[in-house]
TORKOL-4160 file (C-alpha; in steps of 0.2 Angstrom, whole numbers, padded with zeros to 4 digits, m for minus):
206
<pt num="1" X="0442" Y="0612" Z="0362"/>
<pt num="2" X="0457" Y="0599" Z="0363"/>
<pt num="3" X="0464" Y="0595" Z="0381"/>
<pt num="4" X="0478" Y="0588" Z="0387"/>
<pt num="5" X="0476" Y="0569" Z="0394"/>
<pt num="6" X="0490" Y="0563" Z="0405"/>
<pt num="7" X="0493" Y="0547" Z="0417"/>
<pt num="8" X="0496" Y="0547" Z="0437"/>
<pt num="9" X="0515" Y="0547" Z="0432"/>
<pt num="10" X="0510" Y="0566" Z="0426"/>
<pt num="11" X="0516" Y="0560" Z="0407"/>
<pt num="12" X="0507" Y="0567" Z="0394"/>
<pt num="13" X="0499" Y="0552" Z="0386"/>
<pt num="14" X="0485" Y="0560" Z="0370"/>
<pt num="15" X="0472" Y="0575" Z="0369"/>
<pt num="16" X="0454" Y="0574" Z="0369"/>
<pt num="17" X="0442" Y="0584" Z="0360"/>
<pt num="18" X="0430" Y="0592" Z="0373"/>
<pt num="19" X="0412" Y="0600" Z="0368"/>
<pt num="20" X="0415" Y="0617" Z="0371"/>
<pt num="21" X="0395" Y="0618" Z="0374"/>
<pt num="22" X="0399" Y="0608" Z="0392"/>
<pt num="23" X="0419" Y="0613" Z="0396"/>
<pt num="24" X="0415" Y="0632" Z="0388"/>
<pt num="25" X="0399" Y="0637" Z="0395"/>
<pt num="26" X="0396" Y="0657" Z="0404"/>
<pt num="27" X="0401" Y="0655" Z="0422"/>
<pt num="28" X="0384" Y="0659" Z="0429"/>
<pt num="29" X="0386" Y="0664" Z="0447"/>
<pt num="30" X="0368" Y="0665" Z="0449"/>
<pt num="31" X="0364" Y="0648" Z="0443"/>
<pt num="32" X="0379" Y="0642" Z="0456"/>
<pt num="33" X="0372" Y="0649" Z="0470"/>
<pt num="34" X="0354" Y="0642" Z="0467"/>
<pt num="35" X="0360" Y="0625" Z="0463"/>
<pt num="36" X="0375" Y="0625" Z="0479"/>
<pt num="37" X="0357" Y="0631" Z="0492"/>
<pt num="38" X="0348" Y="0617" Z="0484"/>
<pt num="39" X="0360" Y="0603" Z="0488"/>
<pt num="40" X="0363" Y="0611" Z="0504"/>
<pt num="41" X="0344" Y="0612" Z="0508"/>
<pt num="42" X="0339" Y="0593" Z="0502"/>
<pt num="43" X="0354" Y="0585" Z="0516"/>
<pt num="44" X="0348" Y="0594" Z="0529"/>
<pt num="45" X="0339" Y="0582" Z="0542"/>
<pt num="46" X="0327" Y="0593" Z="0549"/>
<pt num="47" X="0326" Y="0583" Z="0564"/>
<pt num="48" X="0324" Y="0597" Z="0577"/>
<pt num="49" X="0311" Y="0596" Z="0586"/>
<pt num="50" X="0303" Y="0606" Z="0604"/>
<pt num="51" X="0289" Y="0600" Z="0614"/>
<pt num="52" X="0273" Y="0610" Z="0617"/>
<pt num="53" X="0265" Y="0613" Z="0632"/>
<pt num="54" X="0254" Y="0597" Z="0628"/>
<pt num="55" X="0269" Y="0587" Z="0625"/>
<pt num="56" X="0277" Y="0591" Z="0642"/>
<pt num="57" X="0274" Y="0578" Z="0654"/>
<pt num="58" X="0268" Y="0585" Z="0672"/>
<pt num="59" X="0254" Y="0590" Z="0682"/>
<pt num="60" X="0238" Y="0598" Z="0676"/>
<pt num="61" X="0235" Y="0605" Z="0691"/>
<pt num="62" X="0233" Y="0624" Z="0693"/>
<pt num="63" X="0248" Y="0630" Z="0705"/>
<pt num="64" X="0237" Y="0642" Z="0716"/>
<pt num="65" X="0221" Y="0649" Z="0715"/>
<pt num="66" X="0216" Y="0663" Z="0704"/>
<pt num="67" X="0214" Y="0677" Z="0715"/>
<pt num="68" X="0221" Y="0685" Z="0730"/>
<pt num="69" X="0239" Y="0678" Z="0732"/>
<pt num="70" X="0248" Y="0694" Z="0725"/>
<pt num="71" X="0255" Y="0683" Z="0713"/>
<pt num="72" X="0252" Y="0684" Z="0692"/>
<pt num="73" X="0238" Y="0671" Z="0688"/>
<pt num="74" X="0244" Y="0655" Z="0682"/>
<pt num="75" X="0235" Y="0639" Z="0675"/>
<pt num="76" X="0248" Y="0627" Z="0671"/>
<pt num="77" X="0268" Y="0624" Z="0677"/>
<pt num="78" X="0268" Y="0618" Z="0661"/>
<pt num="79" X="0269" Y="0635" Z="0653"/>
<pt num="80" X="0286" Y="0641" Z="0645"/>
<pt num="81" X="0289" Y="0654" Z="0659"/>
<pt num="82" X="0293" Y="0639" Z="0671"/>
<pt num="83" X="0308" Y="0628" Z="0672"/>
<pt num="84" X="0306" Y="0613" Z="0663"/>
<pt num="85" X="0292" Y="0620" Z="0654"/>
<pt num="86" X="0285" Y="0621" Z="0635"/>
<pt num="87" X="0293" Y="0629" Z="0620"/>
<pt num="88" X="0284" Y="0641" Z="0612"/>
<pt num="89" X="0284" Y="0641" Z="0593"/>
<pt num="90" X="0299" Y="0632" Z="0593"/>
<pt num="91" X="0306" Y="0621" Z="0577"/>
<pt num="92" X="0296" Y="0605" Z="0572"/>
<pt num="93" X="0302" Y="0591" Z="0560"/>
<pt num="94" X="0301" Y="0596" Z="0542"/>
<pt num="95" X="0306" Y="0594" Z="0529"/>
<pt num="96" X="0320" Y="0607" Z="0521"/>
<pt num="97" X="0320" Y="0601" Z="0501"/>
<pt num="98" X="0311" Y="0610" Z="0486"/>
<pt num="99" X="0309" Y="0608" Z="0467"/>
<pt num="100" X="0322" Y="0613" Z="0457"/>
<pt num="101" X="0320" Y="0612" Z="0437"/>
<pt num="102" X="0332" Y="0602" Z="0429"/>
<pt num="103" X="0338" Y="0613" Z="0414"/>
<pt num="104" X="0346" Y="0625" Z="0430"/>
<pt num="105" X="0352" Y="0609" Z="0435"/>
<pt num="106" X="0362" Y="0605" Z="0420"/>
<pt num="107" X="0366" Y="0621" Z="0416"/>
<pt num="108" X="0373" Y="0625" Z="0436"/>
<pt num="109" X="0382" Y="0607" Z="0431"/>
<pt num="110" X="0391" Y="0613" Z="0414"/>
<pt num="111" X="0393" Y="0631" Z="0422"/>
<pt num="112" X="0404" Y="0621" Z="0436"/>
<pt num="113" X="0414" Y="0611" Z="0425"/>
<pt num="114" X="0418" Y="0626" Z="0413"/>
<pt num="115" X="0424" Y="0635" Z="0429"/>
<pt num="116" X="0436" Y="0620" Z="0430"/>
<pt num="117" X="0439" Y="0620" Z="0415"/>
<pt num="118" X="0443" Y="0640" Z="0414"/>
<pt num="119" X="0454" Y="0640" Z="0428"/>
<pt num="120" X="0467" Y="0626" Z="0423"/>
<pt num="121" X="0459" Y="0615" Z="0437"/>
<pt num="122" X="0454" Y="0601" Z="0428"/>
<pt num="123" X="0465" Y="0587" Z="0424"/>
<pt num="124" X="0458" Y="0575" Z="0414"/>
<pt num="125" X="0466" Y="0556" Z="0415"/>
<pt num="126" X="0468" Y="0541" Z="0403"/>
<pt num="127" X="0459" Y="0529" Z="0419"/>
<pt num="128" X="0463" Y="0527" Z="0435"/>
<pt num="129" X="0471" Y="0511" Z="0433"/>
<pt num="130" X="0488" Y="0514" Z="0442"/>
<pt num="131" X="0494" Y="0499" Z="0448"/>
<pt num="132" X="0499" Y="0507" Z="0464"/>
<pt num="133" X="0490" Y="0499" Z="0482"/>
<pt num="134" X="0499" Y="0508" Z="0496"/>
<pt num="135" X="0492" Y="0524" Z="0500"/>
<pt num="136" X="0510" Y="0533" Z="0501"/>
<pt num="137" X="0513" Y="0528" Z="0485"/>
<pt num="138" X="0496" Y="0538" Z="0478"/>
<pt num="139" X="0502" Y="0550" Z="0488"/>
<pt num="140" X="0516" Y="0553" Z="0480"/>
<pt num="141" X="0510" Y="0552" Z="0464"/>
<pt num="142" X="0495" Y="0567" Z="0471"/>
<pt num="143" X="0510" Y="0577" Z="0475"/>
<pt num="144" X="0519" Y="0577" Z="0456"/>
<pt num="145" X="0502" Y="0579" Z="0448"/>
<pt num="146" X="0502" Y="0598" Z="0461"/>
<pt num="147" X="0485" Y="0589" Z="0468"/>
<pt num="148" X="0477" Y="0594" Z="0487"/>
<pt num="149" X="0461" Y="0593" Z="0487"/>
<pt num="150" X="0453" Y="0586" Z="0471"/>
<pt num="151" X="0435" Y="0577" Z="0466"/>
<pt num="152" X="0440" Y="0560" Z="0455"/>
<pt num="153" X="0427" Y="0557" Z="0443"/>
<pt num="154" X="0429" Y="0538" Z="0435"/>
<pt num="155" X="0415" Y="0530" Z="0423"/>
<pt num="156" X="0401" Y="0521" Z="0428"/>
<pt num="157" X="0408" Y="0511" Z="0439"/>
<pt num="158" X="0425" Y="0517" Z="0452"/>
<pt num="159" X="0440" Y="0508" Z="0450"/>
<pt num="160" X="0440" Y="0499" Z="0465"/>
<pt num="161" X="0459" Y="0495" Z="0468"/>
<pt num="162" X="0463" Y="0516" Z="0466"/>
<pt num="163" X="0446" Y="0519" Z="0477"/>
<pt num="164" X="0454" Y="0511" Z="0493"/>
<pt num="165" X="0473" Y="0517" Z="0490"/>
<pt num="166" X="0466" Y="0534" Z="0490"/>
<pt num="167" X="0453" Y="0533" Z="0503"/>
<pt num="168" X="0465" Y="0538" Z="0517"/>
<pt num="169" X="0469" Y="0554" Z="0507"/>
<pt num="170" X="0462" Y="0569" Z="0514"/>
<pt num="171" X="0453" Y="0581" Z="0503"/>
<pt num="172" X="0451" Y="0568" Z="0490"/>
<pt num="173" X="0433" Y="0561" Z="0485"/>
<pt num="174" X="0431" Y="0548" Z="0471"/>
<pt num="175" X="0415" Y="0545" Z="0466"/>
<pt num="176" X="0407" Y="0539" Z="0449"/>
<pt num="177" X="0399" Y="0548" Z="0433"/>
<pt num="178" X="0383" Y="0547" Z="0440"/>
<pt num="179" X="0389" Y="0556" Z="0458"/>
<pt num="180" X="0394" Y="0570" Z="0451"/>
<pt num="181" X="0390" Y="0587" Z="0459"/>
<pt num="182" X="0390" Y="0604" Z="0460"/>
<pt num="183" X="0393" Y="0608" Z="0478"/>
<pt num="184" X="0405" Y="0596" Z="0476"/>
<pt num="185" X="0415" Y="0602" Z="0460"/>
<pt num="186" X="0416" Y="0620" Z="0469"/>
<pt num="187" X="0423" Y="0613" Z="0486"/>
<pt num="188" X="0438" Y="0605" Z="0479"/>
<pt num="189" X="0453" Y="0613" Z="0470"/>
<pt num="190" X="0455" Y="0601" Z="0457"/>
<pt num="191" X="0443" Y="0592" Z="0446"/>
<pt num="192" X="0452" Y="0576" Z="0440"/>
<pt num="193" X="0441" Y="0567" Z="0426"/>
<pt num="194" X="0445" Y="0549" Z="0416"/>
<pt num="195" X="0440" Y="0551" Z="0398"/>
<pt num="196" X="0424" Y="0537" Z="0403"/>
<pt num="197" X="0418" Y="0552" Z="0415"/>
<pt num="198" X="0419" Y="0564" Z="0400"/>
<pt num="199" X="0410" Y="0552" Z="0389"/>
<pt num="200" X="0395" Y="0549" Z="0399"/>
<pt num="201" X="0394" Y="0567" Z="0404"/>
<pt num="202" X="0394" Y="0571" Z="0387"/>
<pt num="203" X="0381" Y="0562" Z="0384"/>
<pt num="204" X="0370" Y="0566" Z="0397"/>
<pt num="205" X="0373" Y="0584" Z="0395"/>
<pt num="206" X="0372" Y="0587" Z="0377"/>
């Protein structure tokens, strides 16, 4: 499967040969969905919390006695029927994440690039060395290539100078091999990958 590699200047500049086994694999929706809920589920916080009636600072005392007021029979102001009072079987700090195995996480990973891939989203790029530092310049250069909202993938390690000029762009994320994802793959419009990215891809999917 040969594809097309051009510069920022939107120049064809070579092909690359890509393994259909990564770039052409069946787009399963299935596998998307697990993998999309499972990165979704591991960054929640799960933070909330709610106090119990032992947890609610106040009086123990009982607010009248048992019997013969007319009133229902209370023990505590602490109780959730009063203001200010507990919540009953409200959330708790937890925990949110769960096991995934790993071969639906590289095949959700190759079923997101070959979506890419399928759909003439991907632009794959010689490196992101483009000698540009001002952001208005990158963003012209976003504009020729037809890019909006696009996930830049460099080797392991992001070229520094292009990572600050585009920073300011919105709906651009640039992040190295080793961040890729398939939440973010699907949220972006455009897939733009240098030919290091495929290379350790290639490698760590094969």
């Amino acid at each position: 499967m040969k594809y097309e590699v051009r510069d920022f200047d939107n120049k064809k500049v070579g092909e690359i040969q890509l393994s259909p086994e990564i770039f052409s694999a069946p787009l399963r929706q299935d596998i998307l969905a697990r993998m999309v809920h499972w990165q979704l589920a591991k960054r929640r916080s799960g933070t909330h919390s709610t106090k119990g009636v032992s947890e609610i600072s106040g009086t123990t005392k009982k607010p009248w006695r048992q019997k013969g007021t007319g009133r229902a029979r209370q023990g505590s102001l602490r109780s959730p029927q009063f203001r200010g009072g507990a919540n009953i079987f409200g959330p708790l700090p937890r925990d949110y994440s769960y096991s995934l195995p790993k071969k639906v996480r590289r095949l959700a990973l190759k079923a997101a690039l070959s979506s890419k891939a399928a759909s003439g989203a991907l632009l794959i790029v010689d490196s992101l060395n483009t000698g540009v530092t001002k952001t208005k310049e990158m963003a012209k250069k976003f504009t020729s290539l037809g890019l909006r909202s696009a996930l830049i993938i460099d080797g392991e390690e992001v070229n520094k100078d292009f990572a600050r000029t585009a920073a300011n762009l919105p709906g651009v994320d640039v992040l190295p091999q080793q961040g890729i994802n398939v939440y973010d793959i699907l949220r972006h419009e455009h897939l733009v990958l240098t030919k290091a990215a495929i290379q350790n891809l290639e490698s760590r999917l094969k």
